[in-house]
C-alpha positions in Angstrom: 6.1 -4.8 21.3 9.2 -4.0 23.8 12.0 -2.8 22.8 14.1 -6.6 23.8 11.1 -8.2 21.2 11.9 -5.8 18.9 15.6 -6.4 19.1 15.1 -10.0 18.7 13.2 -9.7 15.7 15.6 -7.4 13.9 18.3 -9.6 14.5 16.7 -12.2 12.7 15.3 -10.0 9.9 18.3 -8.3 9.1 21.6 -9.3 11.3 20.5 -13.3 11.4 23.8 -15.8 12.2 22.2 -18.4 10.2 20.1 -19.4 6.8 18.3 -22.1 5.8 16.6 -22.1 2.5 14.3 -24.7 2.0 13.4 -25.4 -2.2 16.6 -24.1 -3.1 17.6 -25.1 -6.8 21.4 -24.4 -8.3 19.8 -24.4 -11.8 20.5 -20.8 -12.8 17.7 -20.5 -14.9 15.3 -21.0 -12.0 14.0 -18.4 -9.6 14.8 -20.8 -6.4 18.2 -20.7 -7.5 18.7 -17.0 -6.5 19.1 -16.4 -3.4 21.9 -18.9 -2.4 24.0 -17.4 -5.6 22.8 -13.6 -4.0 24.3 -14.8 -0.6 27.4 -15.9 -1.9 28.1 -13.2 -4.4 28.0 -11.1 -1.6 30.4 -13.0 0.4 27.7 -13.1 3.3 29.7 -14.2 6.3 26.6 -15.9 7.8 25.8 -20.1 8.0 23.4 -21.4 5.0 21.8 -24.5 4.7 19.9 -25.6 2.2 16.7 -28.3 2.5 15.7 -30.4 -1.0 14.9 -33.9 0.0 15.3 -34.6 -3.9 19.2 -33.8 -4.3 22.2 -34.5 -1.9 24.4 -31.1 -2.9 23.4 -27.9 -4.2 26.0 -25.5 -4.9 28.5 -27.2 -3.3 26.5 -27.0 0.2 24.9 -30.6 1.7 20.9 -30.5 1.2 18.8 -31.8 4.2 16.0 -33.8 4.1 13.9 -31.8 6.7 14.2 -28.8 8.5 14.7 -31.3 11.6 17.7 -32.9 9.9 19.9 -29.1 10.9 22.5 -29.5 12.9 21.0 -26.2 14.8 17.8 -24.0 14.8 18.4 -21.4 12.3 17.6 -17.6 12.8 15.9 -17.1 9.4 14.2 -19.5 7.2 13.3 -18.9 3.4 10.9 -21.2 2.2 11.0 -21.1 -1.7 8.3 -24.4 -2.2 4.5 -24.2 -3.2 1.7 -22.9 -1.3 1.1 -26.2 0.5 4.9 -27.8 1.0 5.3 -24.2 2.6 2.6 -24.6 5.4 4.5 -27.7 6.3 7.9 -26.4 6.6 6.2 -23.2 8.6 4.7 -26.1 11.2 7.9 -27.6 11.1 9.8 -24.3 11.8 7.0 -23.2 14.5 7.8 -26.6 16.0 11.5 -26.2 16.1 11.7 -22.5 17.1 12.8 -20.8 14.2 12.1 -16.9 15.3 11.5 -15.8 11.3 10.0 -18.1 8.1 9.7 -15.9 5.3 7.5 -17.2 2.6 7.5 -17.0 -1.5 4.9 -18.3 -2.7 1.4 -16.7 -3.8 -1.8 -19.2 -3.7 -2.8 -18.0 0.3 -5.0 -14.6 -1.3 -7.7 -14.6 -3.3 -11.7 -16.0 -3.0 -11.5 -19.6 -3.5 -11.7 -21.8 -0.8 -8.5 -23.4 -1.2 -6.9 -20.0 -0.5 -8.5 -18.9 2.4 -7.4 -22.2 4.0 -4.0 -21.4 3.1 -3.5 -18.8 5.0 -6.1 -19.9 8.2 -3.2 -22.2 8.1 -0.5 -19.2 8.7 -2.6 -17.6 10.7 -2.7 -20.4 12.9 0.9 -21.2 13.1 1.9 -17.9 13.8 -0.9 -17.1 16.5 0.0 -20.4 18.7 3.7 -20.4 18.4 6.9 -18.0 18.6 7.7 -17.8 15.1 6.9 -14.9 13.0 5.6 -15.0 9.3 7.1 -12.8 6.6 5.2 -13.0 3.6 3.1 -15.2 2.1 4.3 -13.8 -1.4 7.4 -12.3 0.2 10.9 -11.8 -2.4 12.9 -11.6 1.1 15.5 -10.0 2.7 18.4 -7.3 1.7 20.7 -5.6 3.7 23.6 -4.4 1.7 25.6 -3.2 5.2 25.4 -6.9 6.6 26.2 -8.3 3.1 22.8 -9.8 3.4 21.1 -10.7 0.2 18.3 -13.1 0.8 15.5 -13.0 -1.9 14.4 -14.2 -5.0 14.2 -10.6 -7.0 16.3 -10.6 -10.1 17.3 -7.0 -9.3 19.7 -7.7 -6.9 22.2 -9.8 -9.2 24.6 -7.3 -9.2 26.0 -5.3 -6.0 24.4 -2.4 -4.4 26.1 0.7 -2.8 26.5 0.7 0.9 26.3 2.8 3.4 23.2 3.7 3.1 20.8 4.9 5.9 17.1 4.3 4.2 14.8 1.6 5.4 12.4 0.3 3.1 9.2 -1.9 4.0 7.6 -3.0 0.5 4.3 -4.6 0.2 5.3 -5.2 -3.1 8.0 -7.3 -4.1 8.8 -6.0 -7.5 9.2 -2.2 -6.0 12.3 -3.1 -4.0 14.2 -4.2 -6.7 12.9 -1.5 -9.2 14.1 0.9 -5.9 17.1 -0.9 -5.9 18.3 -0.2 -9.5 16.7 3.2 -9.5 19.0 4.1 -6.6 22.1 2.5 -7.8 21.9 4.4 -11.1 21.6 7.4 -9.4 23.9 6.8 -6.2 21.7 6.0 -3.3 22.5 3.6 -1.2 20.1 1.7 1.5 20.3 0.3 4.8 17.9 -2.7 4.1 14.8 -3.9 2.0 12.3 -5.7 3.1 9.8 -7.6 0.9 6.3 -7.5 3.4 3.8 -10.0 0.8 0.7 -10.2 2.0 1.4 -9.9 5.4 -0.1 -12.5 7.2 1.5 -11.6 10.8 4.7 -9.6 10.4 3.1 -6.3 9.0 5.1 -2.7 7.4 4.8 -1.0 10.5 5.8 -3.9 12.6 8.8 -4.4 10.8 9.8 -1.0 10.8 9.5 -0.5 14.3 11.8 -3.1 15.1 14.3 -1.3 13.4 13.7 2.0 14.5 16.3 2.5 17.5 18.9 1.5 15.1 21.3 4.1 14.6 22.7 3.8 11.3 19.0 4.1 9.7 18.0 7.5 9.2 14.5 7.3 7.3 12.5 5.1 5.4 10.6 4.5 2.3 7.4 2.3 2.4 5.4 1.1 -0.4 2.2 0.7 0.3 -0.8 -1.1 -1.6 -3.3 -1.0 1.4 -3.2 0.3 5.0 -3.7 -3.1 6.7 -2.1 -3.3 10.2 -2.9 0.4 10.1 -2.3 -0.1 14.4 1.3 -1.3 13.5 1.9 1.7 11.3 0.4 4.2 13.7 2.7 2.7 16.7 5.8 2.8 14.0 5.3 6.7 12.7 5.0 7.7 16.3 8.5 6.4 17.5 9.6 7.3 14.0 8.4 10.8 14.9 9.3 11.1 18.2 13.3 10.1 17.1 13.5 12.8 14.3 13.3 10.2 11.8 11.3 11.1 8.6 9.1 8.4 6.5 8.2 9.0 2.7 5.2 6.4 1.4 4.2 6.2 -1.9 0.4 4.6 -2.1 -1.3 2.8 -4.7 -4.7 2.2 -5.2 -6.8 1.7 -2.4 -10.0 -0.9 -2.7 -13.3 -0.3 -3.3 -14.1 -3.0 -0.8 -15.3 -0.3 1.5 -17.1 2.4 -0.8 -19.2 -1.0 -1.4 -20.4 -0.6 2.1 -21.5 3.0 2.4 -24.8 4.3 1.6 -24.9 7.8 1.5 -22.5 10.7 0.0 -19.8 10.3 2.3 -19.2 7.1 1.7 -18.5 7.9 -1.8 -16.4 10.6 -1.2 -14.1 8.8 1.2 -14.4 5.3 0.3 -11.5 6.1 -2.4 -7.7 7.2 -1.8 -8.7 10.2 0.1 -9.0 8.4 3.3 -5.5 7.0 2.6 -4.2 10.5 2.5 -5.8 11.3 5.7 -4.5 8.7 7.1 -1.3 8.9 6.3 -1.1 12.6 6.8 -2.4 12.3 10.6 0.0 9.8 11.2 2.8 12.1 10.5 3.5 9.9 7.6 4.7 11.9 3.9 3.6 10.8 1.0 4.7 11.6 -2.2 3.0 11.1 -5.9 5.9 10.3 -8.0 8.6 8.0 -7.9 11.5 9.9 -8.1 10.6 11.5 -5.3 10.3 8.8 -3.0 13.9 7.9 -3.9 15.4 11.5 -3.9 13.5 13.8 -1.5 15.4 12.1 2.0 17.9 14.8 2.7 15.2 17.9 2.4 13.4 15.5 4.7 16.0 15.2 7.0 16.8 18.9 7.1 13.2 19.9 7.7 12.8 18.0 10.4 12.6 19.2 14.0 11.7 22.8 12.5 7.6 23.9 13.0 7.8 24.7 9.3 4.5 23.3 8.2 2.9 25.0 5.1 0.4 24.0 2.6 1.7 26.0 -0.1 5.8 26.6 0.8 7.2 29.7 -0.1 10.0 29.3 -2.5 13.0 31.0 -4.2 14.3 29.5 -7.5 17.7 30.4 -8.5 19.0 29.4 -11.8 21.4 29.5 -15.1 19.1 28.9 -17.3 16.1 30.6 -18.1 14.3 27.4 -19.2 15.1 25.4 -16.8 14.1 27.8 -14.2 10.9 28.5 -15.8 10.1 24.9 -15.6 10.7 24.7 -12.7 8.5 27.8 -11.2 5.6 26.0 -13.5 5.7 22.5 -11.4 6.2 24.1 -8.0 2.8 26.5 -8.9 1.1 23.5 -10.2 1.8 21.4 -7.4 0.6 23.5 -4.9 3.6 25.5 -3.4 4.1 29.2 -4.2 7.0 30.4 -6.1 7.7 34.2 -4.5 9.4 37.0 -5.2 12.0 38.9 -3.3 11.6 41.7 -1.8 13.1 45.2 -1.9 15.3 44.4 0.4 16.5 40.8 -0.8 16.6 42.8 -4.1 19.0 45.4 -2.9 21.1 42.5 -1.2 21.6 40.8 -5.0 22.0 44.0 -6.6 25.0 44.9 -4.3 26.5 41.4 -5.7 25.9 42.4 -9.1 23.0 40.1 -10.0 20.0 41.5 -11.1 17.3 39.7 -10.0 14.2 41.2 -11.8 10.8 41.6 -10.5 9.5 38.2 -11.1 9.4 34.5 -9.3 12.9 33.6 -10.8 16.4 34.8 -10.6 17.6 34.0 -13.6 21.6 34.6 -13.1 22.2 33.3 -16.8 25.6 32.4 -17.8 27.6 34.5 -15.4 25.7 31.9 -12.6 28.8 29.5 -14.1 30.6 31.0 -11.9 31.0 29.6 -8.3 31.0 33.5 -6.6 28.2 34.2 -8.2 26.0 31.2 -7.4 27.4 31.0 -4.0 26.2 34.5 -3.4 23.1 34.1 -4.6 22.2 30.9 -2.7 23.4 33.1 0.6 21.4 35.8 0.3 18.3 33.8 -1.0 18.7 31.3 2.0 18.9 34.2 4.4 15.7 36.1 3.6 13.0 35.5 5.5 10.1 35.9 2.7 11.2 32.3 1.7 11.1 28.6 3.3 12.9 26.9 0.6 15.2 27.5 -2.1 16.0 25.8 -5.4 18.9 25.9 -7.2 18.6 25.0 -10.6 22.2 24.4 -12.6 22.0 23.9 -16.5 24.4 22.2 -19.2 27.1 22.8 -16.8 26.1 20.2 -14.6 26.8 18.1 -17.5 30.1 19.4 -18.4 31.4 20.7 -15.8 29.5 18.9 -13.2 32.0 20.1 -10.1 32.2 23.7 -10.7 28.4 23.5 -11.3 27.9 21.6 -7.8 30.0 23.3 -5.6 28.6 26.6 -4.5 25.3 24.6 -4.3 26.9 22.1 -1.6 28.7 24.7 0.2 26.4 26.6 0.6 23.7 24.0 2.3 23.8 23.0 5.6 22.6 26.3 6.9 19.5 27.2 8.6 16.8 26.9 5.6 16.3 23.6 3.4 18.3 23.9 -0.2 17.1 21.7 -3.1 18.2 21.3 -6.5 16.7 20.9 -10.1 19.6 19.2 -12.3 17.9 20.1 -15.9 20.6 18.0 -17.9 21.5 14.8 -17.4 24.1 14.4 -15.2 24.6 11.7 -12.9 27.3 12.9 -11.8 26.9 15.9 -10.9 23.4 14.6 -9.4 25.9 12.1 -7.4 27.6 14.9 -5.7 24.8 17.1 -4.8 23.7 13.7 -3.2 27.0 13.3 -1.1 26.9 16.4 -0.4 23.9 16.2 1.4 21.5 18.3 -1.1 18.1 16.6 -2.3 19.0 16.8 -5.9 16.3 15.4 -8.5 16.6 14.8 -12.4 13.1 16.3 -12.9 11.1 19.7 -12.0 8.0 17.2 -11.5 9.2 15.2 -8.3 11.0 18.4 -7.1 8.1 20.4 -7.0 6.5 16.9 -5.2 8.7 16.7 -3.0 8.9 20.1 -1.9 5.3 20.4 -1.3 5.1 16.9 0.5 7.7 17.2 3.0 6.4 20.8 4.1 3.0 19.4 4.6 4.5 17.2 6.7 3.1 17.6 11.3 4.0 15.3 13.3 1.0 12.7 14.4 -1.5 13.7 15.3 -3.1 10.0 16.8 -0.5 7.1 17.9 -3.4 4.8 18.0 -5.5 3.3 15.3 -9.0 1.5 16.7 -9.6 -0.3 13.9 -12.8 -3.0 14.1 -14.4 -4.8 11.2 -17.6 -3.5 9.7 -20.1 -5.8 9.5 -22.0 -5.9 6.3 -25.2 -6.6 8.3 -26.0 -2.9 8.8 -29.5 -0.8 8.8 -30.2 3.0 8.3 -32.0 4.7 11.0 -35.2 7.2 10.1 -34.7 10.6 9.9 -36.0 11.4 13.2 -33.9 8.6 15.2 -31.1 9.7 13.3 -31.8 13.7 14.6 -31.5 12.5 18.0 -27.8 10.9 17.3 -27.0 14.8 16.1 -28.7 16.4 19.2 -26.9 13.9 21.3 -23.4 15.0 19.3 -24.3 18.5 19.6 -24.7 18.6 15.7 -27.3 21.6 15.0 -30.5 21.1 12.8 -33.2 23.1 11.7 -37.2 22.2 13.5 -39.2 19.8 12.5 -42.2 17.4 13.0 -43.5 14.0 12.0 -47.0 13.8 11.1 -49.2 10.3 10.1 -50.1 10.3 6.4 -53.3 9.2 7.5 -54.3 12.2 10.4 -55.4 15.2 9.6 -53.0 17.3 8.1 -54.8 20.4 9.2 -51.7 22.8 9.9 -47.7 22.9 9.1 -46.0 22.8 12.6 -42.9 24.4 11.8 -41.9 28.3 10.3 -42.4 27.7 6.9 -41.5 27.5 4.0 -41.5 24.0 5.1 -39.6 20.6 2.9 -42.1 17.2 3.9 -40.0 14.4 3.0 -41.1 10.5 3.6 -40.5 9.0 6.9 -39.0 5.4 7.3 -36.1 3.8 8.5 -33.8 2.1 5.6 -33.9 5.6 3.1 -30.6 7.1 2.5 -31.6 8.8 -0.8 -35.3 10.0 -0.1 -35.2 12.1 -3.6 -34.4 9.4 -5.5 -37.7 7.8 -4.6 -39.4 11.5 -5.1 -40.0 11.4 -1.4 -39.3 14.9 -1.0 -41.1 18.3 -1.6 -40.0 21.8 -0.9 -41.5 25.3 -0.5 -44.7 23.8 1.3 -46.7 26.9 2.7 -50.0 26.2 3.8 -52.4 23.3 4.7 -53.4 22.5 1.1 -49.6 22.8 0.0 -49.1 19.8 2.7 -51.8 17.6 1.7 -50.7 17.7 -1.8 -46.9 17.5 -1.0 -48.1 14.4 1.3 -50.1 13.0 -1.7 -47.6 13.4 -4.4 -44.8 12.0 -2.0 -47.0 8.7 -1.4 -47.5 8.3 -5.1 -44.0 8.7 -6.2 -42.8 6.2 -3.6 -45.3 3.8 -3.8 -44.5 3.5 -7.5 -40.6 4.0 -7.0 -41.0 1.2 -4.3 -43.8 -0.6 -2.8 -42.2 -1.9 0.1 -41.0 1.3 1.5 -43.6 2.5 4.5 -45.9 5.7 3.8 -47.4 5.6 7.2 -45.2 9.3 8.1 -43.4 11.9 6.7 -41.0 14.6 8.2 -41.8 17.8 7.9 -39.1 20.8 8.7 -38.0 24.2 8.2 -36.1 25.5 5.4 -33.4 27.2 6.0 -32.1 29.9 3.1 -28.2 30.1 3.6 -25.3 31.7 1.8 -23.8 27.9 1.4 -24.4 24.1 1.2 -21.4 22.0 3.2 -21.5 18.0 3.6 -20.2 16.5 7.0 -20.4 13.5 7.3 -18.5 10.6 9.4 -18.2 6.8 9.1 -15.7 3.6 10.2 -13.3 2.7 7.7 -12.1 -1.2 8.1 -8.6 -0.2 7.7 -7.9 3.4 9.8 -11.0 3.3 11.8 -13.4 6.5 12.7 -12.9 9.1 10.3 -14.7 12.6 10.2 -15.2 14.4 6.3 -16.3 17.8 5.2 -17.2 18.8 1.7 -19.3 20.8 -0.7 -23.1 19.8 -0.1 -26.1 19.5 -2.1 -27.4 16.5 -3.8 -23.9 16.7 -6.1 -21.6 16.4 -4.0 -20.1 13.0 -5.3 -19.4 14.8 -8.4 -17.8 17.6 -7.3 -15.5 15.9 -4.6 -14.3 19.0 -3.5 -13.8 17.5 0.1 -11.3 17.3 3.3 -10.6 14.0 5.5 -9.5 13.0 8.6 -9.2 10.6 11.5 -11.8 10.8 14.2 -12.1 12.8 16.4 -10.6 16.2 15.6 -9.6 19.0 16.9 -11.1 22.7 16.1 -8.0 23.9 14.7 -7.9 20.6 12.6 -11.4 21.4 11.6 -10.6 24.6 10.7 -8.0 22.8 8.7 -10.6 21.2 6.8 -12.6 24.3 6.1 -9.6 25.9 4.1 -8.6 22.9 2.2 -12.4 22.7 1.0 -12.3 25.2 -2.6 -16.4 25.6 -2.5 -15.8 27.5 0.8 -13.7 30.0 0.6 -16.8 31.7 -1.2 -18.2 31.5 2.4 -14.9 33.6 4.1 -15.5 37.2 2.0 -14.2 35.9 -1.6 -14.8 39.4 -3.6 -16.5 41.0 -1.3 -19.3 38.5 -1.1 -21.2 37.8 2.5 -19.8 35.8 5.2 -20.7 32.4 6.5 -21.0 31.4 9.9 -17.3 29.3 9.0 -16.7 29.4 13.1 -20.1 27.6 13.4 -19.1 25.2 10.7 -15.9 24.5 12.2 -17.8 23.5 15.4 -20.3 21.2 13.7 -17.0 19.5 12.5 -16.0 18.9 15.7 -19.2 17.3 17.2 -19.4 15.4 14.4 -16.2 13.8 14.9 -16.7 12.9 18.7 -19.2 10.1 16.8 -15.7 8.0 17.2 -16.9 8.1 20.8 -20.0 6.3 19.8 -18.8 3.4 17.4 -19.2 0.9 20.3 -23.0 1.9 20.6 -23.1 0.4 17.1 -22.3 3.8 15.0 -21.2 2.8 11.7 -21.9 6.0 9.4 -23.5 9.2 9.7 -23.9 12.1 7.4 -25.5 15.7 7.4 -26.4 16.7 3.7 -26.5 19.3 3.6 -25.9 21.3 6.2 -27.1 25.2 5.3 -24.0 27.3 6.1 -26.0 31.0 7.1 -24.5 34.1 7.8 -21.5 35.1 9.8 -22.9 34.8 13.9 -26.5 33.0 12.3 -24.7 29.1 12.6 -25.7 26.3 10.9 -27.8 23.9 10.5 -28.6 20.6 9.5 -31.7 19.7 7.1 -31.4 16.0 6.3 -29.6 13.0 8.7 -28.4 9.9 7.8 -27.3 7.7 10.7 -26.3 3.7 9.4 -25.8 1.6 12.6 -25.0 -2.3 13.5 -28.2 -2.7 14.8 -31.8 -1.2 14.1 -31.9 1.0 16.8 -29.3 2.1 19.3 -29.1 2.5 23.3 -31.3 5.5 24.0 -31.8 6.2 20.8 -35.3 5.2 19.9 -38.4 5.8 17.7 -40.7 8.3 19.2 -44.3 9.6 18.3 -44.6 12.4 16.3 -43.0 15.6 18.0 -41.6 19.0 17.1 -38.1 18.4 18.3 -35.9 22.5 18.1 -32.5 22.4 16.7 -29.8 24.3 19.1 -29.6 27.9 18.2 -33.1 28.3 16.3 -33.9 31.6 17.5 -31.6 32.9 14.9 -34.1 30.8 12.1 
């Protein structure tokens, strides 16, 4: 979208001339009725018309028939009818010109037939013609700096604060008025809100880009109930990004839609919200897990950005009067993942030369003598000087309440500087949370969303794709066999340990790899072969084979007839220090992503795991291995023996560069698991599943039975 486009479609988001709002009612009791009362209770200096064929005034304004009957093509158009008046009016509109129709009503989602009709019908209109579609299910527009109250939430009866800079996109129309009151209760004040429905063309990400070269908006809130349009976010978070601007999301639930799809352990693992996170994270995107801290944590995001601060666990100082208070919140900022940290000797020394004790633990408790604006403004000075911290927290008590600008002061004054400052308010105290606010200090009423925010915004890189290649996954997919899918690995680079496929009905006079060997069944379509009892281990000799091949063709005959017993797959076992799971698959809504977790035949359960986009990096691989708990057993944990983690981290990577192969028909692969040896051994691979469009792939074929050598073997 260019930069003119974009301009043009702001204006008639947010800055239109003129209004028409087509179902409008002046019953006050009735949800139509809203937004012309919101417009003019706001003194919106804009044109309105209104269009209801069944009354001549409404409100003291002239109703049309039609939107033909206008004297002029207006910029915006909110359509408050039913499903099926509304496709009508949006022809009409499409017809006429109108750059923006912004819809209301629901009946367009859903499985019946009638719905999906509905919104082919949108689709339609807004695929042929100029005009864009906000909505269906949209609540509209706000902008409390143009005055501009278009929408149908009840919220927004009473006036908001302006001069705001925070943009919100909403997929939910309820969560911008429940932002709305939330932030005029506690003295935040928004550029504009914008009510996305269902999205049928104008997306989040969309939206938000239009608005991003506008200077008076200085970050944004989204809330998000899927990643649809993922491309438009991705385009979005990069100029975001790349104009210092931060972006807080808080996600719901994510659908299952997609776990539905997969067939093997990684599709478990990220078929849930963890590919959200992922998403979000590599899109330079911060997301938050409570509320309160989407609404309060802007100005530590402002004053973090621009600074290659990026920690997983930030080091913090907490400063406090109160003992409690402090404690609590040294508690959340542990639990949430941050570390609270002690000051050293020489930040010691520094307080003590103040006169403030600060002890040897994680809090500096200056009790009641922190009242006192020298004392808290030397403390916050010091702390916010020393190097062994990233953050600081101050945390005021009763005070706050009481004396809410003597509490407040040395906090402001002392922000600004080089290091983000936060505060804790432990009372309640809106006021003094007010002018922490306006002084430009992330202030929050609870330790919970501080220690959120804290821990979210430092997490925070900048993106790491500005492109999403999203594709639908068809549901018409097959599993490859076991050797095929080797072949995808060795074409990868993806190590696995020798093997050979023998016919059931040959002789089985010797086992062809190093053994101990595992024979496992052979067929294409088996994702689980254990659950069929298609596998043995510890095989040794001749006899042990023909009794492993016998038991295997028992079991799965009687698991399931119809699966083939003509071969089975016989390979080395490899005796490692650790189990991992990589796996990779297409995700409907992001695209190719890569995922790394605990192996073994539990590895749903445990979902000890790590997620990103496709492909990745070895430093972002490396990433993944020290976000996944099972292996930090595997890096010296106590003195124990050392995996080959650089080998891991490599597997990762060829794993990954499957993205490059989604075109061939790649839908999913996995290796699990992949036997993690010792440090300089590497590892290796000992079961494959490969899910493709098709049957078989390009140059990727079924062969007869051959001892195919994984890479590196000679240390097997």
């Amino acid at each position: 979208m260019s930069t003119d486009t974009r301009g043009r479609l702001y204006d008639a988001l947010v800055r239109p001339g003129t209004v028409a709002i087509v179902g409008a009612s002046d019953d006050p009791a009735k949800t139509t009725s809203r937004p012309l009362r919101n417009l003019a209770d706001n003194w919106w200096a804009g044109r309105v018309y209104v269009v209801n064929p069944n009354r001549d005034t409404i409100a003291g304004h002239r109703a049309y028939d039609t939107i033909a009957d206008l004297p002029e093509v207006p910029d915006h158009v909110f359509i408050l009818t039913g499903a099926d008046p509304a496709i009508a009016v949006a022809r009409e509109c499409a017809r006429m010109g109108v750059p923006v129709v912004s819809i209301m009503a629901d009946g367009f989602v859903g499985g019946s037939p009638e719905s999906r009709a509905r919104m082919a019908a949108l689709e339609e209109i807004s695929s042929t013609a100029g005009t864009r579609i906000l909505g269906p299910s949209s609540l509209g527009v706000v902008s409390p700096a143009q005055k501009l109250v278009l929408t149908a939430n009840a919220a927004f009866a009473e006036p908001l604060p302006v001069g705001g800079g925070i943009f919100v996109a909403s997929q939910s129309g309820s969560a911008i008025g429940a932002l709305a009151s939330r932030g005029k209760d506690a003295g935040i004040a928004f550029h504009t809100m914008i009510s996305t429905g269902s999205e049928v063309n104008l997306s989040v990400g969309e939206i938000c880009l239009a608005s991003v070269d506008d200077p008076e908006v200085t970050s944004y809130i989204l809330f998000l109930e899927n990643l649809s349009h993922a491309g438009d976010l991705a385009a979005f978070a990069r100029a975001a990004a790349e104009r210092g601007k931060p972006v807080l999301a808080f996600k719901l639930g994510r659908s299952d839609a997609a776990a539905e799809l997969a067939v093997s352990h990684t599709g478990a693992l990220a078929g849930d919200d963890a590919i959200a996170d992922a998403a979000l994270r590599d899109l330079g995107i911060t997301r938050v897990s409570t509320f309160d801290a989407l609404l309060e944590a802007h100005p530590l995001a402002c004053s973090t950005r621009g600074r290659e601060i990026a920690r997983s666990a930030p080091r913090v100082a907490v400063v406090s009067t109160t003992g409690g208070g402090g404690a609590m919140m040294v508690d959340c900022l542990a639990m949430a993942g941050a570390e609270p940290t002690r000051p050293t000797e020489r930040t010691r020394a520094e307080l003590a030369a103040v006169g403030i004790d600060a002890g040897g633990g994680t809090l500096v408790d200056l009790t009641l003598a922190g009242t006192r604006y020298e004392v808290m403004k030397s403390a916050l000075d010091i702390l916010l000087a020393a190097p062994e911290f990233d953050v600081v927290v101050a945390v005021p008590g009763s005070s706050a309440r009481f004396h809410s600008e003597h509490a407040v002061k040395p906090i402001v004054d002392a922000s600004g500087g080089g290091k983000p400052l936060a505060a804790f308010v432990v009372p309640s105290a809106p006021d003094a949370l007010r002018m922490l606010r306006v002084g430009g200090v992330s202030a929050f009423r609870s330790p919970e969303a501080c220690a959120d925010a804290i821990v979210s915004v430092f997490a925070y890189r900048p993106p790491r794709v500005g492109t999403l290649p999203t594709r639908a996954v068809p549901s018409a997919t097959s599993v490859l066999d076991e050797q095929s899918s080797y072949r995808v690995f060795a074409e990868l680079g993806v190590p696995y340990a020798p093997f050979a496929v023998l016919d059931t009905a040959g002789p089985l006079r010797e086992i062809p790899v190093t053994t101990p060997a595992a024979v496992k069944i052979h067929a294409a379509g088996l994702a689980h072969k254990s659950d069929l009892g298609g596998v043995v281990l510890g095989v040794g000799d001749a006899e042990g084979l023909k009794a492993a091949v016998g038991s295997i063709m028992r079991s799965v005959v009687r698991a399931d007839p119809s699966v083939p017993t003509g071969q089975v797959l016989v390979q080395q076992m490899v005796r490692g220090l650790g189990e991992a799971l990589i796996g990779f698959r297409v995700d409907p809504d992001v695209g190719p992503i890569v995922l790394l977790a605990a192996g073994g035949v539990l590895a749903e359960l445990h979902k000890d795991r790590s997620v990103r986009l496709a492909p990745v990096d070895a430093d972002t691989a490396q990433e993944m291995i020290d976000e996944v708990t099972a292996f930090r057993a595997l890096a010296g944990f106590r003195g124990l023996p050392k995996g080959d983690l650089a080998a891991l981290r490599d597997a990762v990577v060829a794993m990954s560069h499957a993205a490059g192969l989604v075109d061939s028909g790649i839908v999913e692969l996995e290796a699990n698991p992949v036997m993690v040896c010792a440090e300089g051994k590497g590892v290796f691979a000992v079961d494959a599943v490969v899910r493709t469009v098709s049957e078989s792939l390009s140059g990727i074929t079924q062969s007869p039975p051959v001892v195919v050598m994984a890479a590196g073997t000679s240390h097997l």
